[in-house]
C-alpha positions as MATLAB code, in Angstrom:
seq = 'XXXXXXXXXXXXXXXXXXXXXXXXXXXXXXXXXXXXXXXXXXXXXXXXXXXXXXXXXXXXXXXXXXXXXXXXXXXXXXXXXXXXXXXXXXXXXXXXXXXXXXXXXXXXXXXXXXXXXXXXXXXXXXXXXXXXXXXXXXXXXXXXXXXXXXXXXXXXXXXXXXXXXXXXXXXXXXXXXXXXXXXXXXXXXXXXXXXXXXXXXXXXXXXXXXXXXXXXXXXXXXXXXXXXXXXXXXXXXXXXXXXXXXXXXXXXXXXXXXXXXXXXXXXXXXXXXXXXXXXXXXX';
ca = [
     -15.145   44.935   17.964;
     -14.253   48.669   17.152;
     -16.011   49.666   14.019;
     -12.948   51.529   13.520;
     -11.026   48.615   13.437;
     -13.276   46.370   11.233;
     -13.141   49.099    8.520;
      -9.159   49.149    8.875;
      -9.263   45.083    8.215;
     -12.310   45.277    5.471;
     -10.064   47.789    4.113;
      -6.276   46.059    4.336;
      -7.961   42.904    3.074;
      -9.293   44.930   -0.060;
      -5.781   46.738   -1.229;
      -4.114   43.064   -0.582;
      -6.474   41.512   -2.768;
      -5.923   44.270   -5.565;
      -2.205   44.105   -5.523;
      -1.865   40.224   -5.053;
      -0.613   38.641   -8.287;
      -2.776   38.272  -10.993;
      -4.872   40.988   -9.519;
      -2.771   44.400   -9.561;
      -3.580   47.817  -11.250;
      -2.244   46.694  -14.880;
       0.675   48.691  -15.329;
       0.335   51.078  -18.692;
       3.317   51.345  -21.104;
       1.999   54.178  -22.637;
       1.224   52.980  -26.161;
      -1.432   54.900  -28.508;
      -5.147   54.055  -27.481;
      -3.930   51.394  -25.144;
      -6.986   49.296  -23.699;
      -6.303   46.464  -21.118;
      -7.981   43.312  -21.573;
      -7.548   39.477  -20.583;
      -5.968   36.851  -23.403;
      -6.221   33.330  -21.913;
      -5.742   34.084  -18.680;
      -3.300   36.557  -19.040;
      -3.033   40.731  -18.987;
      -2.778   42.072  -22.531;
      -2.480   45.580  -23.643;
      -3.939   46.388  -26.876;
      -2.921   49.397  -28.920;
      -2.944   50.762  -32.290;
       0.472   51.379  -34.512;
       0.476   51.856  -38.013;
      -3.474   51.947  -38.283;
      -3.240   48.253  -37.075;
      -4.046   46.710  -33.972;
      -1.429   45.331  -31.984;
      -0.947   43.993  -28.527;
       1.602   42.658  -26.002;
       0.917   39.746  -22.985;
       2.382   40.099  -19.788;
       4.327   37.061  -18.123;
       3.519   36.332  -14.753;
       6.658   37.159  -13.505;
       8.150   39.610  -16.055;
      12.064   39.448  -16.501;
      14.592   42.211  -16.542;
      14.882   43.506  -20.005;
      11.625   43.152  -21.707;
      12.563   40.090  -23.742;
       9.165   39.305  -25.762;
       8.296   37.080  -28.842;
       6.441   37.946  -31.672;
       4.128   36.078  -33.467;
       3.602   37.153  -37.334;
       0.125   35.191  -37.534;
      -2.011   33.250  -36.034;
      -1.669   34.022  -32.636;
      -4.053   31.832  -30.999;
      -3.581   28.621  -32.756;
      -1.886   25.839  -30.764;
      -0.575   27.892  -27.436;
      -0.153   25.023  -25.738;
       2.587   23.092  -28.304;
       4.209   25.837  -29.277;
       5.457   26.715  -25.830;
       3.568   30.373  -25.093;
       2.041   29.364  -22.217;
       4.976   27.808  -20.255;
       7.002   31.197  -21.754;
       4.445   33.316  -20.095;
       4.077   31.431  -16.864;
       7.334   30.243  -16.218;
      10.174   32.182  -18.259;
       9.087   35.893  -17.739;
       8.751   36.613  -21.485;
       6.119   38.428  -23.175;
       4.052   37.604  -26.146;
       3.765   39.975  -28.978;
       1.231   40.851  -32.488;
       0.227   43.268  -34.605;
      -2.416   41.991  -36.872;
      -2.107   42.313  -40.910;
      -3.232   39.258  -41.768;
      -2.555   37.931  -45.146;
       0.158   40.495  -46.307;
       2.634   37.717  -46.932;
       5.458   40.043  -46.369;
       4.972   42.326  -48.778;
       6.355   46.048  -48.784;
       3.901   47.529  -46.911;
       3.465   45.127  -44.141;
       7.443   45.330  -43.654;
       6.802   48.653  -42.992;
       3.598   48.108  -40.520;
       6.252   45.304  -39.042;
       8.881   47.810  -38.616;
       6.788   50.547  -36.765;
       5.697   48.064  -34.454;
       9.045   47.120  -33.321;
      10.294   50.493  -33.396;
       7.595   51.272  -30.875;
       7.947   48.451  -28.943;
      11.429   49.533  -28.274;
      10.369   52.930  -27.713;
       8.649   51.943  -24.797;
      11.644   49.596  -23.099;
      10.979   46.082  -24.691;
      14.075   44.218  -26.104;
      15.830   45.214  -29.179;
      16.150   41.599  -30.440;
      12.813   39.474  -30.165;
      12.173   35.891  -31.597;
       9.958   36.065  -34.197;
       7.321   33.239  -34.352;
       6.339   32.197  -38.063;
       3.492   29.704  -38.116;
       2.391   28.787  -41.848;
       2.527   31.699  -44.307;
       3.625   33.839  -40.631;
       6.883   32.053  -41.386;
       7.082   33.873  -44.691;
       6.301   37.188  -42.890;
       9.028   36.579  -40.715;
      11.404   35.702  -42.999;
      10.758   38.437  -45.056;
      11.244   40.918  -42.142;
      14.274   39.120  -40.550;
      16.293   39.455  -43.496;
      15.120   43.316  -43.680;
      16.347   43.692  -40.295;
      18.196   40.887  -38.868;
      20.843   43.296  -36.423;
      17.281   43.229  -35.108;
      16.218   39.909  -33.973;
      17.451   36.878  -31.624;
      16.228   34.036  -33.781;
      13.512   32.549  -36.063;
      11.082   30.002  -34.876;
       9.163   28.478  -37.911;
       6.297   26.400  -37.539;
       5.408   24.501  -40.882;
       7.057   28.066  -42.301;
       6.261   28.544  -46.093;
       9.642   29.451  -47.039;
       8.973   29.040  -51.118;
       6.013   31.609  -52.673;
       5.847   29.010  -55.260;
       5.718   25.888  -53.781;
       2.863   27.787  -51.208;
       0.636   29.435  -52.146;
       1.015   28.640  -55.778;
       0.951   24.906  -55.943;
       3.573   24.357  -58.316;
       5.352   21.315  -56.722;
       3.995   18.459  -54.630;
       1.666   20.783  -52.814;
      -1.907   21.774  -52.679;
      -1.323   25.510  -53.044;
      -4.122   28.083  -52.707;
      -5.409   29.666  -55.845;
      -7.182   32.235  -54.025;
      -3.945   32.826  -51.725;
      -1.847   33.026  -55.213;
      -3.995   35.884  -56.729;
      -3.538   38.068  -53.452;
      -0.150   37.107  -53.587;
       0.911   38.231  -57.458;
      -1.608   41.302  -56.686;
       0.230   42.137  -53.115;
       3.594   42.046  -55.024;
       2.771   43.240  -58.235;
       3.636   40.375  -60.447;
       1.832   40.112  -64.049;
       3.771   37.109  -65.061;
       5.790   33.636  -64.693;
       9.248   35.599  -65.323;
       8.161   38.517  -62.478;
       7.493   35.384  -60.592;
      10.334   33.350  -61.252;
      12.634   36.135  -60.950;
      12.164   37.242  -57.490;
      14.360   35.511  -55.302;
      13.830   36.775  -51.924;
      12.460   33.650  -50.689;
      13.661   32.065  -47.911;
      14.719   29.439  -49.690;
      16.591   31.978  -51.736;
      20.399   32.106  -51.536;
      20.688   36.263  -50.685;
      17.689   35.919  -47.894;
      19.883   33.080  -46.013;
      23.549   34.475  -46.506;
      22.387   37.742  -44.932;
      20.633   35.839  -41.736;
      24.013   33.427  -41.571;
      26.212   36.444  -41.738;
      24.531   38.382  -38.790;
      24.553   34.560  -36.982;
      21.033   34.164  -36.859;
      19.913   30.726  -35.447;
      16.612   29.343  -36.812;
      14.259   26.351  -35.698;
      12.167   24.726  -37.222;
       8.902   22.312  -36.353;
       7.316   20.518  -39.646;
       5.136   17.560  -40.364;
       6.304   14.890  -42.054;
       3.468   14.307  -44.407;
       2.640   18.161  -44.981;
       0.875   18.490  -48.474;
       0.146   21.711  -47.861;
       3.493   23.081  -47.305;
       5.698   20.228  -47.932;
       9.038   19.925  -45.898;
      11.161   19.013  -49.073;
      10.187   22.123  -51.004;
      10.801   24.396  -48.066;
      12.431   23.637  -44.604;
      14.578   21.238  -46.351;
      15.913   23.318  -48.609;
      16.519   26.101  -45.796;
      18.119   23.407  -43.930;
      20.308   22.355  -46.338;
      21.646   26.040  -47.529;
      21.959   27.182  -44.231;
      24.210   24.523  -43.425;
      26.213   25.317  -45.795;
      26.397   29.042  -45.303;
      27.723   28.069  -41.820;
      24.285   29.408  -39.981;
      22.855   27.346  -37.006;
      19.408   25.145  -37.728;
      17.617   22.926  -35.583;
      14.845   21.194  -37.606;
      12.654   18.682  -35.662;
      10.313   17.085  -37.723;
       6.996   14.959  -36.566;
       4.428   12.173  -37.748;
       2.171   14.925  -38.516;
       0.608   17.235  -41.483;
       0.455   20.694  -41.837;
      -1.738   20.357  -38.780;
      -1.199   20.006  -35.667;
       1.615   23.035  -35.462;
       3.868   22.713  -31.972;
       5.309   19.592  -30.571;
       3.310   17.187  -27.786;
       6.343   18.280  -25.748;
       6.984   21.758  -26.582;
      10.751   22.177  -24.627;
      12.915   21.709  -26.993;
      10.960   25.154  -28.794;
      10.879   26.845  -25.379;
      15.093   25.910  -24.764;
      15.493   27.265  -28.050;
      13.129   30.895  -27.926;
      14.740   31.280  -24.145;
      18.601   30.465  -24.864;
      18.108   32.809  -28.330;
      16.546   35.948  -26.488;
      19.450   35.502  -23.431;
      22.148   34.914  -26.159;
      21.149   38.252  -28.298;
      19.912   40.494  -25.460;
      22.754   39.992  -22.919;
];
């Protein structure tokens, strides 16, 4: 044969390997110091905003409009029952974070939150996200949902602490974290039990869940049944409860579990609800 013609083959067979699926130049949004990497098994883009590190996952088959989740902390624990995987692979939606671990929500991490959207937007991703709260990450996005909530589709907690007091301070049926506590008070400047007990922008807190039900916000939440670390009654339960009577829309599902495992075995009903939320506020 031709040499010729082998080298046109070698060479065809080379730029349809590169620009089959899963194997294409990445395309760049054009965020600050963006680096390309792999998170399991799919193309991330890693940036810097804020003097944090953040990143966004790209779905196999991206959908029109950017519509992405973000994930306050955590972001690797239980992929598989808390849907990302099957919202990567099969829905087209991308997977936010930008990492301040620990902040619990406090002034300056609403700002670190905020840039990140705002940048995020910037560069053609969906005004209205789900926010993913797993843990104390429910707290965070509490915190910024209520700060912002013309800005988001929807709230998925997971286990959410949605009382400072009951976590990390321990001062109803629940473990609590003394260490947690201290960065806590220091975080939001609180010297004593009255600074404590009178901040009330919990989301257990009556303002916090008028201003979500008034901008229609729909929250869902996954908790264990036997959580003694965050326990249901002292927080989901009590979001459930005022929220239904504010008029807002709550799905709670709860499971034989305790804090741990977060997700569901099955995690559809959390995928129907982060899909339906992100078509309903993005349309």
């Amino acid at each position: 044969m031709n040499r010729f013609i082998v080298w046109l083959m070698v060479r065809g067979m080379v730029i349809w390997a590169l620009l089959s699926p899963g194997q294409a130049e990445p395309v760049r949004f054009g965020f600050p110091l963006e680096k390309v990497d792999q998170w399991h098994g799919h193309q991330r883009h890693v940036f810097e905003v804020a003097g944090k590190t953040a990143w966004v996952v790209v779905p196999d088959r991206p959908r029109e409009g950017r519509h992405w989740t973000w994930v306050t902390e955590f972001p690797d624990a239980f992929l598989e029952r808390t849907g990302v995987p099957t919202l990567l692979k099969e829905h087209g939606v991308y997977h936010a974070h930008v990492s301040d671990f620990n902040r619990l929500g406090c002034a300056e991490q609403l700002q670190v939150m905020s840039a990140f959207y705002e940048l995020m937007v910037q560069k053609g991703f969906a005004k209205k996200p789900v926010l993913i709260g797993l843990s104390r990450g429910g707290f965070m996005a509490y915190r910024w949902a209520v700060a912002h909530p013309q800005n988001i589709a929807g709230i998925y907690g997971d286990a959410p602490v949605c009382d400072l007091k009951s976590w990390p301070a321990g001062q109803g049926q629940g473990k609590g974290s003394p260490s947690d506590w201290q960065q806590a008070k220091k975080l939001y400047g609180w010297t004593s039990d009255e600074q404590v007990n009178a901040f009330q922008e919990n989301p257990v807190d009556d303002k916090p869940l008028a201003i979500l039900a008034k901008h229609r916000i729909p929250l869902y939440h996954v908790v264990g049944r036997s959580d003694d670390v965050v326990p249901v009654a002292e927080n989901s339960a009590i979001v459930e409860r005022k929220y239904r009577q504010l008029g807002g829309s709550i799905t709670v599902i709860a499971h034989e579990a305790g804090h741990h495992p977060h997700g569901l075995d099955d995690p559809a009903p959390t995928v129907n609800f982060i899909v339906q939320a992100l078509q309903q506020a993005n349309r």
